[in-house]
C-alpha positions in Angstrom: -18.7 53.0 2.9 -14.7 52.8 3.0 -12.0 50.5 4.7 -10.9 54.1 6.3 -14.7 54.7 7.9 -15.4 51.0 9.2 -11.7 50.6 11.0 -8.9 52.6 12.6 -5.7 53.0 10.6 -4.1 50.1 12.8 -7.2 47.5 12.0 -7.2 48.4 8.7 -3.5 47.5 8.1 -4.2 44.4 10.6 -7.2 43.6 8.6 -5.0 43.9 5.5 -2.1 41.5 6.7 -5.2 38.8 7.7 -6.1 39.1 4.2 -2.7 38.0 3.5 -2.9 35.0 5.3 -5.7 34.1 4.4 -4.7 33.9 0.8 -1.8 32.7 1.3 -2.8 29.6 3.5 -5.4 29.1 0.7 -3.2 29.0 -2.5 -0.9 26.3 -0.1 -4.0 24.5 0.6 -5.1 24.6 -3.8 -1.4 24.1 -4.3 -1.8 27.2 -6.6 0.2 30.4 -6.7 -1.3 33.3 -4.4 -1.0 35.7 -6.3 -4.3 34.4 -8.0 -6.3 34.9 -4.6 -4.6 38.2 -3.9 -5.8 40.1 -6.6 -9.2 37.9 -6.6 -9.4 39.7 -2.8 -8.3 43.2 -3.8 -10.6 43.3 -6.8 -13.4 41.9 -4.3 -13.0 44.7 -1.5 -12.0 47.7 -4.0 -14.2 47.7 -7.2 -16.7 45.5 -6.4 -17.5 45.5 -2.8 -16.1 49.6 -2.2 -14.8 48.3 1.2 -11.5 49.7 0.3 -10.1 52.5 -1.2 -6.4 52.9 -0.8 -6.1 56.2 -2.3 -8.4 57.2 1.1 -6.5 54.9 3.0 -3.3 56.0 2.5 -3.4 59.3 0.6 0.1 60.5 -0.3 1.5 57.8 1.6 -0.1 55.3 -0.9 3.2 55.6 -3.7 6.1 55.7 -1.1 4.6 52.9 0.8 4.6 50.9 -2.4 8.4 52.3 -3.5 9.9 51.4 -0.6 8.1 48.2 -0.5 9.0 47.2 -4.0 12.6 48.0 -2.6 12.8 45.4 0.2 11.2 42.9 -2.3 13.8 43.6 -4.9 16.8 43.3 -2.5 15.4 40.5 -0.9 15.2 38.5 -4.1 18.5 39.9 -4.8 20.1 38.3 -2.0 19.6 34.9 -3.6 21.5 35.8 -6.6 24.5 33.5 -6.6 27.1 33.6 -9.7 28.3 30.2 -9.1 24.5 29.6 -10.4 24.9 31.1 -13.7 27.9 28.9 -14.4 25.7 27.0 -17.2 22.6 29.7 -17.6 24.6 33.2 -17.4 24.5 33.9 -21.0 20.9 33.3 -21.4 20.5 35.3 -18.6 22.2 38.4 -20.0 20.5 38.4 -23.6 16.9 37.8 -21.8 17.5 41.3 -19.6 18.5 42.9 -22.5 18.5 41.9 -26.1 15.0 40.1 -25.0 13.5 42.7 -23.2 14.0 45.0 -26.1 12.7 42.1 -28.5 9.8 42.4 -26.4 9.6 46.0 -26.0 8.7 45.9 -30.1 6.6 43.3 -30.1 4.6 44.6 -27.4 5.0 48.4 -28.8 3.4 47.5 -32.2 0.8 44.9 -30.7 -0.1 47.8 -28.7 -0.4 50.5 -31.5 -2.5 48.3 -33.9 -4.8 46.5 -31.4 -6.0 49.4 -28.7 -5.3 52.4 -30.7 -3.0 54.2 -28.3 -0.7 57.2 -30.1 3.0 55.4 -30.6 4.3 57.2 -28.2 2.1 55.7 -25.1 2.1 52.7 -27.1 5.9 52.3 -26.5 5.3 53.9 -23.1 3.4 50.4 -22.4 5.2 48.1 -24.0 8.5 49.2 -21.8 6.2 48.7 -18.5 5.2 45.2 -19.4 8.7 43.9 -20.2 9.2 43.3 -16.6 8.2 39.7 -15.4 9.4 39.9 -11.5 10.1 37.8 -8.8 7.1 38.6 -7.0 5.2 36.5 -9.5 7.9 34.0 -10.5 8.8 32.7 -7.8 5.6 31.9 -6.1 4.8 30.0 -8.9 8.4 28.6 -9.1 7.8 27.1 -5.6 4.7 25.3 -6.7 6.1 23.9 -10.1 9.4 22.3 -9.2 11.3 23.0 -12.2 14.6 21.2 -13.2 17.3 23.7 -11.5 18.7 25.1 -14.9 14.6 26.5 -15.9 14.1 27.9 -12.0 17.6 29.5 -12.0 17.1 31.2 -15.2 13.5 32.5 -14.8 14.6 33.7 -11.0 17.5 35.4 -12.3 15.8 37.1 -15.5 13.1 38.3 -13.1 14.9 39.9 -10.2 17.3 41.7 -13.1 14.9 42.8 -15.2 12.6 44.4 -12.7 15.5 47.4 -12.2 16.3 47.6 -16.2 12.6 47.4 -17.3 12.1 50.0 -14.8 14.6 52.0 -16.2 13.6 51.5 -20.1 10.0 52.7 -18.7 12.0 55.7 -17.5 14.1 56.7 -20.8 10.3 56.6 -22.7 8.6 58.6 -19.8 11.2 61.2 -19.9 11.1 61.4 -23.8 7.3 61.7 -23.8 7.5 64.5 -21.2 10.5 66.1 -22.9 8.6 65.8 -26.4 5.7 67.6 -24.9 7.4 70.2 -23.8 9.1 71.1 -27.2 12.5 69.7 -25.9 14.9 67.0 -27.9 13.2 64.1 -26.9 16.3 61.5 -27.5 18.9 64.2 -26.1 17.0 64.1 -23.1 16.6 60.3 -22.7 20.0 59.4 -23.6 21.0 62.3 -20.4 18.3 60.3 -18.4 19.8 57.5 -19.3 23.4 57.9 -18.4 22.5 59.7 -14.9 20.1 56.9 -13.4 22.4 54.4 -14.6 25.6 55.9 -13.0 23.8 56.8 -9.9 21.8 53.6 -9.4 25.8 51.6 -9.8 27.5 53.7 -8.0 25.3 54.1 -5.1 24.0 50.4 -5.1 27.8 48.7 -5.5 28.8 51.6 -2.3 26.6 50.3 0.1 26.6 46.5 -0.3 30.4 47.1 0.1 29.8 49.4 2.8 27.2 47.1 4.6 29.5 44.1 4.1 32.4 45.1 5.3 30.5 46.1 8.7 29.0 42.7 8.6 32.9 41.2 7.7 34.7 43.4 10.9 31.5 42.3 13.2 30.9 46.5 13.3 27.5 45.6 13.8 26.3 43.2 16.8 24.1 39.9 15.2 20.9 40.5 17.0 21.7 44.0 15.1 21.8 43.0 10.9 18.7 42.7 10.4 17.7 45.7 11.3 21.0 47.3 9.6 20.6 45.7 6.0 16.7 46.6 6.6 17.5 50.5 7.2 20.3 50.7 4.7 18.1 49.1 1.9 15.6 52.0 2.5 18.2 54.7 2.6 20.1 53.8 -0.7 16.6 53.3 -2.2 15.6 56.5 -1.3 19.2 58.4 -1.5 19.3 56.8 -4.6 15.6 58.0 -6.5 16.6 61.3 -4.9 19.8 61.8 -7.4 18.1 60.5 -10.2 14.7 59.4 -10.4 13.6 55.6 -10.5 17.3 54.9 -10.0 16.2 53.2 -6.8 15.6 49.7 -8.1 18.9 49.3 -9.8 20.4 50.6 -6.3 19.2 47.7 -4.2 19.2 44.9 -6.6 22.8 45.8 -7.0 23.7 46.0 -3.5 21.7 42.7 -3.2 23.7 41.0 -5.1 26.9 42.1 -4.2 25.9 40.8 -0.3 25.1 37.6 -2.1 28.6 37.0 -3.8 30.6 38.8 -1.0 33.5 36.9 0.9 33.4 35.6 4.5 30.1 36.9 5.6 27.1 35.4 6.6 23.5 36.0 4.9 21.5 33.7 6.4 20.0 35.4 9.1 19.0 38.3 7.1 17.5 36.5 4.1 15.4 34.4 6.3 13.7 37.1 8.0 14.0 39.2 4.9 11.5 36.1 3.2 9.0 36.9 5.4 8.7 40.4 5.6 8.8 40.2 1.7 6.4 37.6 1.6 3.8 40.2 3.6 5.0 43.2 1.6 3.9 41.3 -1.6 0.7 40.1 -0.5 0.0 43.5 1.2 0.9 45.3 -2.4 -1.1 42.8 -4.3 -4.4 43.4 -2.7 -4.0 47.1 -2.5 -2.7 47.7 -6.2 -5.6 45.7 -7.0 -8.3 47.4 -5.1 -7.1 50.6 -7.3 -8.3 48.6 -10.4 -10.7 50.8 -12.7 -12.7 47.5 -13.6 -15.0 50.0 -16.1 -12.0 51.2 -17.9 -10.2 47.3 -17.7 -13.7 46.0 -19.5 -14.2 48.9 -21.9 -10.8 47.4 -23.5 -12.6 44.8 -24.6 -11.6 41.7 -27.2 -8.7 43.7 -28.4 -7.0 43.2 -25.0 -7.3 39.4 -25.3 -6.0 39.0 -28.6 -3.1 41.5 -26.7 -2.4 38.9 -24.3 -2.2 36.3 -26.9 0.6 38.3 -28.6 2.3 38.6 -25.1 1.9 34.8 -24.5 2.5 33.1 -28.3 4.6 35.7 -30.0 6.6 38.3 -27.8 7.8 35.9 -25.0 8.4 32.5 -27.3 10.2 34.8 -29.8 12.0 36.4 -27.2 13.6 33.2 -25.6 14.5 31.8 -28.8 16.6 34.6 -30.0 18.3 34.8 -26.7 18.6 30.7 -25.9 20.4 30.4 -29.9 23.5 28.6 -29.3 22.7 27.6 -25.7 23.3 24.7 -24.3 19.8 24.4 -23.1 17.6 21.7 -24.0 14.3 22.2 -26.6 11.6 21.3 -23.4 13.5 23.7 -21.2 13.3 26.4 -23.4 10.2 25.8 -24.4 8.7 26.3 -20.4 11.2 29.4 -20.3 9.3 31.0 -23.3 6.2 29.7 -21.6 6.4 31.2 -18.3 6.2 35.3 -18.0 4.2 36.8 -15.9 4.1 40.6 -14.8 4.3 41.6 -11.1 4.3 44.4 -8.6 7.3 46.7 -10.6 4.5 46.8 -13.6 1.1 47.1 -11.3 3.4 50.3 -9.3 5.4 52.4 -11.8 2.2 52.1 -14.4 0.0 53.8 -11.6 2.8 56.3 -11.0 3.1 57.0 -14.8 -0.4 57.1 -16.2 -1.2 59.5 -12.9 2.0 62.2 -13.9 1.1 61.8 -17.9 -2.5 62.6 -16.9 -1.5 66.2 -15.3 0.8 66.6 -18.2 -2.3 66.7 -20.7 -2.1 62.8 -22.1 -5.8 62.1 -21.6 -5.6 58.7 -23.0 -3.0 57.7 -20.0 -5.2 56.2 -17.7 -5.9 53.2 -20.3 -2.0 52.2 -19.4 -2.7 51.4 -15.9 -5.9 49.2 -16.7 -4.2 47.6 -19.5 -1.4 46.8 -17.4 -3.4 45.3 -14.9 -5.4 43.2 -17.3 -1.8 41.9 -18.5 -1.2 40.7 -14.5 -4.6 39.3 -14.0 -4.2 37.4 -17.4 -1.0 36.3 -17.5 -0.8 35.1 -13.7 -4.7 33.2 -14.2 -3.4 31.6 -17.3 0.4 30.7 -16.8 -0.5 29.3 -13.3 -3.2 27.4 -14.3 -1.1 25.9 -17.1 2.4 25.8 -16.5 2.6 23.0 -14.5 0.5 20.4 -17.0 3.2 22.1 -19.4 6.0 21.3 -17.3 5.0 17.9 -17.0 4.1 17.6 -20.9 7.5 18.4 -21.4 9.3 16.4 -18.7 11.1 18.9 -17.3 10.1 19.0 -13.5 12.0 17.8 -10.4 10.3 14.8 -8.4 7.8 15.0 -5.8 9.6 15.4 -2.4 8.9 12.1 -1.3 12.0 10.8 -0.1 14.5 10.3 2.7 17.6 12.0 3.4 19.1 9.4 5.6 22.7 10.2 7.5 24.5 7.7 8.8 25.5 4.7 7.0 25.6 2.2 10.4 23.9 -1.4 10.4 20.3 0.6 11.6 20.7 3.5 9.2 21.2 0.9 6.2 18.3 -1.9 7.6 16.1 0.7 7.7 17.2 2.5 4.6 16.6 -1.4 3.0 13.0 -1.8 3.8 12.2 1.7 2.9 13.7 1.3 -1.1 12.1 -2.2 -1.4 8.7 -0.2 -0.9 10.4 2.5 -3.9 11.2 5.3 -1.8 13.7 7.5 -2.9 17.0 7.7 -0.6 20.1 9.4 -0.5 22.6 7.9 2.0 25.3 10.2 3.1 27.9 9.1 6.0 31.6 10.2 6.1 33.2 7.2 6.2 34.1 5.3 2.9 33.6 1.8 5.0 30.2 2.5 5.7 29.9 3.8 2.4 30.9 0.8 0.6 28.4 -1.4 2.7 25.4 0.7 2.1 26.2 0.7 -2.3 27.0 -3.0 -1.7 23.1 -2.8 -0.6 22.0 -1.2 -3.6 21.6 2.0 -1.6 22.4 5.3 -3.3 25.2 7.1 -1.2 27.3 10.4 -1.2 30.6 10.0 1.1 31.7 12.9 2.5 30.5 16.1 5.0 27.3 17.4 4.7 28.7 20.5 6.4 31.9 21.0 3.1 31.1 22.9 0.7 32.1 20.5 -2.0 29.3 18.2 -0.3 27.1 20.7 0.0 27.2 21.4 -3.6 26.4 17.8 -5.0 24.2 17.2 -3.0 21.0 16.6 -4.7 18.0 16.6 -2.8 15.6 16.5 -5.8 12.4 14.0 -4.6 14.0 14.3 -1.2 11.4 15.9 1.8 12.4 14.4 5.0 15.9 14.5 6.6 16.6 11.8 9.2 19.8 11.5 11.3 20.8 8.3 12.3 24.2 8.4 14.4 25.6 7.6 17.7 26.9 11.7 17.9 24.0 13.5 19.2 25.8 16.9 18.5 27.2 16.3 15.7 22.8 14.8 14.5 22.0 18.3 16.4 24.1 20.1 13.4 23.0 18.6 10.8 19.4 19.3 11.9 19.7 23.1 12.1 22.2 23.0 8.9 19.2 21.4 6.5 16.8 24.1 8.0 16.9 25.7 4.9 16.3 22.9 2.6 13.8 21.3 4.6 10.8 22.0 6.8 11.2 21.8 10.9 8.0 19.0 11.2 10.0 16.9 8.6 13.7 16.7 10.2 13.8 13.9 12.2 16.6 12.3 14.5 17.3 9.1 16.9 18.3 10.4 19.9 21.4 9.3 21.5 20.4 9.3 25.0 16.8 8.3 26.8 17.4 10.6 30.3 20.2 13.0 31.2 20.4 15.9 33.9 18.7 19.0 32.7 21.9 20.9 32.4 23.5 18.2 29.9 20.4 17.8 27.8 20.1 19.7 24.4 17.4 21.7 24.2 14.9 20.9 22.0 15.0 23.6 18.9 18.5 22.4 18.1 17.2 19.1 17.8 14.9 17.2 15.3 11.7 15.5 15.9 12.3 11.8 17.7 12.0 9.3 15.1 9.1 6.6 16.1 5.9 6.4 17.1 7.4 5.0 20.6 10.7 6.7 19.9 14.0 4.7 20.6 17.3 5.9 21.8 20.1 5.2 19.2 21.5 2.9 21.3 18.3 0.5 21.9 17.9 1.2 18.3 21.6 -0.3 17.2 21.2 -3.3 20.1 17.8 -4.3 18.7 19.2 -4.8 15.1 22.2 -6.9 16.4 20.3 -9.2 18.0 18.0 -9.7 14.7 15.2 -7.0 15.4 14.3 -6.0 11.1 12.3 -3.0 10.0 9.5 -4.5 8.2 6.2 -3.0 5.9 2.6 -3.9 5.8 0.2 -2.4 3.3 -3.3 -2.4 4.2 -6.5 -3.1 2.5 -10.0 -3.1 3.2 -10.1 -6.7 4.2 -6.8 -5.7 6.9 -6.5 -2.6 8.4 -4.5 -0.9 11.7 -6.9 -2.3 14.3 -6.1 -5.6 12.9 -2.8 -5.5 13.0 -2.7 -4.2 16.6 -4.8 -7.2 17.5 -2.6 -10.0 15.9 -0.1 -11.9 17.8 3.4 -11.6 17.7 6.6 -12.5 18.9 8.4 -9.4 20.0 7.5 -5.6 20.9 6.2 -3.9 16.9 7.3 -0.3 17.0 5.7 1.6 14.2 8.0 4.0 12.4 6.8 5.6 9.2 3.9 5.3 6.9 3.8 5.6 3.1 0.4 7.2 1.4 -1.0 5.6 -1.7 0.9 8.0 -3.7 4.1 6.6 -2.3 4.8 9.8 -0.2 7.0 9.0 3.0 5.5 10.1 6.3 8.0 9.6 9.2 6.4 9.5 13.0 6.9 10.9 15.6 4.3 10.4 18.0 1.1 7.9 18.4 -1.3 10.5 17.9 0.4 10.2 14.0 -0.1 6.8 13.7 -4.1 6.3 11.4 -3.1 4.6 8.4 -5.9 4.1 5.6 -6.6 1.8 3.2 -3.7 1.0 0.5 -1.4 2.8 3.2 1.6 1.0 4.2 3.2 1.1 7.9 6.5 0.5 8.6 7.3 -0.9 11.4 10.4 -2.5 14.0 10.1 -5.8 14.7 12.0 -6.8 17.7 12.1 -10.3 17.4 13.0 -10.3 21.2 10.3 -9.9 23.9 10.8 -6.9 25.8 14.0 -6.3 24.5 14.3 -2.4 25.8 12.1 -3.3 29.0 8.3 -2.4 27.3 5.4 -4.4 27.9 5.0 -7.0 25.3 2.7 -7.3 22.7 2.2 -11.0 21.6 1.1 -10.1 17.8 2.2 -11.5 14.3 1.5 -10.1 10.8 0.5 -12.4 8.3 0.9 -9.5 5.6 4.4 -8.5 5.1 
């Protein structure tokens, strides 16, 4: 019994994006990439359990659904695609899309030929399909690594490209084997292929990211609108695009992708946000159904011969592939040596194999079903093994960004830089960013590590570093201008960990911001900014108390003290920085440390007074 006989169409695909979820909350849960549990799933409820068949699912819908869907994917990826990043990185970038991915096209070709006896010509059919590494793969496990920014740029970049240009090499071989059999000149006919998808993928992709930018530029288009615009426009120039020249799709949207990305006085956001969801479903959705397709009889009759073809991919073809194109870079050995580790295939390889071994199958190849489970055994094992082992690597060779423990603190003012004090004498890290050089100067005479300037500039913006940095806190008397800032670092930080001080306590309704534009109150008992700044002047001091199993929190409750204590962040053993917001928040553990005001002055903002002192400070 089928997916298609238990449910309706609509439970099935709402049964499908659960799935999703559900891996996905899982690998964020394992801290491992989800790709792992979405083809564990697929295999699960297609070849082993026969829940699902998406061939009886979907029928004919089955390949456009997954064209179109590896089309939003690829544009949506494309949209990140800054030059400004490949200011250190472009050439590396360049030779890996092409002088690499033929490198590996041999390798692979060969490997191919000698170890699973295909004929050279579906040999080389499969070594083109497995070139592509693709972002659905890299960059999930890019988020969970926290690679130095040169490594992540370069892998993001190399997999977004490639996915279009290994789709095409796939292509010129396809079209040479079917020429070939037909008694045509096989290279004549390639070389034709060639020139045609290339000209109409360029053309067609570079004519509507103009055309869709300039609409965005002259506001043609109403905001609550371009979403939905850059959604419909991706799948016409996909499809517009395959329709002049076959597979000329992908090289279509990455292209207009990019050209969004780099274009002048428009803005992205919007669309890139929602864009990162709906490609973040897409990909799970694809995962799960490419993998229910697996022939698990035909993946296991490959045998030992397959692993010793995924050693090849790992220690030969991709190492040797990175070196040749990283010569003369300036590129150190560690980060080139987690580039040549890190390579795993994606959805581009999983679809256009399925499409291939399917058309070489009616054209008389009867060997060309072993390309799709070979492909598929190349995903499985290069996802299980370079997830499993790329971050020990990564740490091995030194080349990952910090934990985000730290603070992003704005505002340099006596309460910013007393609380930015006690939080570095209990080591953690802080970035102090105000806009005036007085403050500035005070907060380095501190010891404090500061940025003057805008957060808002784009020179700022740019050096900024927010590497070990996971909460932002802003700390100024301006609640609009601390509203601002909260909605700017949206996209660098999550909304439970952007904190402010409000300015005000009560205000009318109608002179109140409302509360999305605004980050979480900072405290336990949360102060106004100006309690906050009065306390400090008249010596309140934010102080830290580690417990043990000998002290905990009910202790400390219990013990007398002078003035009001207003807990205000904790610090887990592990030294990551927890920020409060609430009393609910407030359970700290053993060899947990609290941080805390201490007024110093009873009932200095009117609250009842607590008479408690802390003999651990």
């Amino acid at each position: 019994m089928t997916l298609n006989d238990l449910f309706t169409p609509a439970l099935g695909f709402a049964s499908l994006a659960l799935a999703s979820l559900a891996c996905q909350w899982l690998a964020w849960r394992l801290r491992l990439p989800a790709i792992l549990f979405l083809l564990l799933t697929g295999i699960l409820v297609g070849p082993i359990g026969g829940w699902l068949s998406p061939d009886l699912f979907l029928d004919e819908l089955l390949f456009p659904l997954v064209s179109l869907s590896v089309a939003l994917i690829l544009f949506e990826g494309s949209l990140t695609l800054k030059f400004s990043e490949l200011r250190e990185t472009g050439t590396v970038v360049r030779r890996l899309v092409t002088l690499g991915a033929l490198v590996t096209w041999g390798v692979l070709s060969l490997a191919t030929y000698w170890l699973i006896g295909l004929s050279p010509a579906l040999s080389a059919l499969f070594g083109a399909l497995v070139v592509v590494t693709g972002p659905t793969v890299v960059v999930p496990m890019l988020r969970t690594l926290h690679a130095k920014p040169r490594i992540a740029d370069v892998l993001r970049w190399e997999g977004i490209l490639i996915d279009p240009l290994g789709a095409l090499l796939a292509v010129l071989v396809f079209q040479w084997l079917i020429a070939t059999g037909s008694g045509e000149n096989g290279f004549l006919a390639s070389l034709m292929i060639f020139f045609k998808v290339t000209l109409a993928g360029t053309i067609i992709g570079l004519l509507a990211g103009w055309l869709l930018a300039l609409a965005l530029r002259r506001y043609w288009i109403p905001e609550y609108l371009e979403v939905l615009a850059a959604i419909a426009v991706v799948l016409v120039t996909f499809s517009v695009s395959n329709h002049l020249a076959h597979e000329s799709g992908l090289l279509a949207v990455t292209l207009m992708g990019i050209w969004l990305a780099n274009a002048k006085g428009i803005d992205i956001d919007e669309i890139l946000a929602f864009k990162e969801h709906l490609a973040t479903l897409l990909i799970s959705g694809l995962f799960i159904l490419l993998a229910a397709r697996l022939d698990l009889q035909a993946l296991l009759a490959l045998g030992w011969q397959a692993l010793v073809l995924l050693a090849v991919i790992q220690f030969i073809a991709r190492p040797l592939s990175v070196w040749v194109c990283t010569l003369g870079s300036n590129l150190s050995w560690p980060e080139r040596g987690l580039i040549a580790w890190i390579g795993p295939r994606g959805i581009v390889a999983a679809a256009v194999s399925a499409l291939f071994a399917l058309k070489l199958e009616q054209a008389g190849y009867e060997d060309a079903g072993l390309i799709s489970a070979l492909t598929f055994a190349v995903i499985i094992g290069t996802v299980v093994f370079q997830s499993a082992t790329a971050r020990p690597v990564a740490k091995l060779l030194k080349v990952t960004e910090p934990e985000p423990r730290g603070l992003l603190l704005v505002g340099a003012n006596p309460a910013a830089l007393a609380l930015a004090e006690c939080l570095q004498k209990e080591d953690v890290p802080l970035l102090v960013v105000d806009t005036h050089w007085d403050a500035i100067r005070d907060a380095r005479m501190r010891g404090l590590r500061t940025l003057c300037g805008n957060p808002l500039a784009a020179v700022v913006d740019d050096r900024l570093d927010l590497a070990g940095l996971g909460h932002l806190l802003t700390l100024t008397p301006q609640r609009e201008w601390n509203a601002l800032l909260c909605q700017h670092f949206r996209r660098d930080f999550p909304a439970r960990q952007i904190f402010t001080v409000r300015t005000e306590k009560h205000q009318q309704a109608r002179l109140k911001l409302a509360e999305e534009h605004q980050g979480r109150p900072l405290g336990a008992d949360p102060l106004n900014f100006g309690q906050l700044a009065g306390l400090i002047s008249r010596g309140a001091r934010f102080r830290a108390t580690r417990f043990s199993e000998s002290y905990d929190f009910n202790q400390w409750q219990q013990q007398d003290a002078s003035g009001v204590r207003m807990p205000i962040a904790l610090i887990s053993p592990d030294r990551h920085l927890q920020l409060l917001s609430n009393p609910d928040e407030v359970n700290p553990g053993t060899d947990w440390t609290l941080i805390y005001l201490d007024t110093a002055e009873k009932a200095a903002s009117g609250r009842p007074e607590k008479s408690t002192t802390d003999p651990v400070t």
